[in-house]
N, C-alpha and C positions, 0 to 999 in steps of 0.2 A: 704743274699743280701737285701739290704735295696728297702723298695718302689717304690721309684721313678727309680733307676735301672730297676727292673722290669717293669717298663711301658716302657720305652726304650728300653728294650730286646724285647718285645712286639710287640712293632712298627716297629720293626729291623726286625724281622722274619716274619709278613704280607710285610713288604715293600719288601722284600730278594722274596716274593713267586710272587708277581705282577711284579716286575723286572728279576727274571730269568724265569717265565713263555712267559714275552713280550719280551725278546731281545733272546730267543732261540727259538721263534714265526718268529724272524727278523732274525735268523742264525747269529747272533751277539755273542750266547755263544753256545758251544756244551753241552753235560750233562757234561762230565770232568770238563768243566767249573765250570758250580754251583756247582758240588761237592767239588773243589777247593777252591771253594770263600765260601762255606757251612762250610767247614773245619777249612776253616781261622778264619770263624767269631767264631765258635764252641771255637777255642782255645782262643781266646780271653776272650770270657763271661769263660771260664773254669776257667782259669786265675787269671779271676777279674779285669782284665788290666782295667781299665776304660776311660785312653786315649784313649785304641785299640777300644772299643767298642764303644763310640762315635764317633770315626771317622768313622767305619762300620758305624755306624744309620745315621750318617751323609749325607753320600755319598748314601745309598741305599734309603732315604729319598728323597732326590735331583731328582735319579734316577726316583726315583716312582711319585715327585710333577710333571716332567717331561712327563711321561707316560700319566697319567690323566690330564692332561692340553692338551700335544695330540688327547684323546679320546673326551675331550669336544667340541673340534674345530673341530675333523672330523661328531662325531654326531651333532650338527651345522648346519655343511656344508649339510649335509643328510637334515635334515629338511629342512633347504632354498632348498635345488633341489625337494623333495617332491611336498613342497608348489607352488612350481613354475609350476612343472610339471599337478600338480593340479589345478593350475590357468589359465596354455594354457590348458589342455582338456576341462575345462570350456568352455572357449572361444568357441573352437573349434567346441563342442557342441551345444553351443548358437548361433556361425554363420551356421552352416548345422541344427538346427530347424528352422533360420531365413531365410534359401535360402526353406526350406521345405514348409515354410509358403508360403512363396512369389510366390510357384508356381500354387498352389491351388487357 
């Protein structure tokens, strides 16, 4: 199998383990599933197909650009409620030192 295949087989089966870890995470695949689609892809690189097999890296690729473009937007979304959250106890803080003050 030539190089560049191989980096493709590569990327094929990290993407394959982030995409059936996250959508059987989601109850989107059972285990039968991945074994299923594991099996698929397996016959393909066996093969040589190389149509079949870009079309697998293809698709589990998408899948995967999909997932981590999800997890950057919900980690995101975390830091801004963080920072926010962090901003009102400030506040919050600073008006009950400043009512603390005020009585003294």
């Amino acid at each position: 199998m030539k190089e560049p295949m191989k980096s493709v087989i590569s990327k094929m089966r990290a993407d394959f383990v982030r995409v059936a870890d996250a959508r059987k995470a989601r109850g989107d695949w059972s285990e039968a599933d991945e074994t299923e689609i594991g099996e698929a892809i397996k016959a393909a690189i066996d093969k040589g197909d190389p149509d079949m097999i870009h079309s697998w890296a293809l698709w589990l690729a998408d899948l995967s650009a999909s997932i981590a473009a999800w997890e950057l937007i919900v980690r995101g979304s975390m830091a801004r409620m963080r920072a926010q959250a962090a901003d009102e106890r400030k506040a919050r803080e600073a008006a009950e030192a400043a009512q603390r003050k005020g009585r003294h």
